[in-house]
N, C-alpha and C positions, 0 to 999 in steps of 0.2 A: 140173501145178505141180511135184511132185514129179520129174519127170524133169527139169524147166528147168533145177533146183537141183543134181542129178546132173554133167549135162551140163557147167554152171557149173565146177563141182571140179571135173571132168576137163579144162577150159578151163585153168584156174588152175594144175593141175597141170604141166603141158606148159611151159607160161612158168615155174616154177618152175625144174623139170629144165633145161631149157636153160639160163634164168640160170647156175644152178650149171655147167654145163655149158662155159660162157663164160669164166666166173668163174676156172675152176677151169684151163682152157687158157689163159689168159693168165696167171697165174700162172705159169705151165709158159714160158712165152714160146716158145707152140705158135703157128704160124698153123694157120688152120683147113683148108688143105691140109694141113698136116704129119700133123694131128690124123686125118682124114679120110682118108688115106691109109695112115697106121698100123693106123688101127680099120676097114678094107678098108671104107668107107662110099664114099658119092660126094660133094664137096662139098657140091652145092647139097642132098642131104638133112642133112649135118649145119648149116648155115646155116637149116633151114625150122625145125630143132630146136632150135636154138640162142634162137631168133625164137617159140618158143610157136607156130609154125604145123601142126608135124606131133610126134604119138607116135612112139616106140622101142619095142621090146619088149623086153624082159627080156636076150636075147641080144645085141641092139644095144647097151643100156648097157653088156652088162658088156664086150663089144668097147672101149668107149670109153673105160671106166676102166682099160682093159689094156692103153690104147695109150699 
């Protein structure tokens, strides 16, 4: 039970990040090539991130905030 509820927040989390993530690039009037090309990422993972489907690490955010 206790790991379901874990697992959950770290679900929620991930959709969080990226919103902001999104959010924050369009703001910028980045496309998400531009974005993902600055932050030496590959599209389709900034798009799975963006989407709540895949984590970054620590190093990838801050790549992203720096792009």
């Amino acid at each position: 039970m206790f790991g379901s509820k874990k697992r959950e927040g770290k679900i929620m989390f991930k959709r969080e990040i990226g919103k902001r993530i999104r959010q924050i690039r369009e703001e910028k009037e980045m496309t998400r090539e531009q974005l993902a090309a600055n932050a030496d990422i590959t599209t389709k993972f900034l798009y799975e991130v963006e989407n709540g489907k895949k984590g970054l690490s620590a190093t990838t955010l801050l790549k992203i905030a720096n792009a």
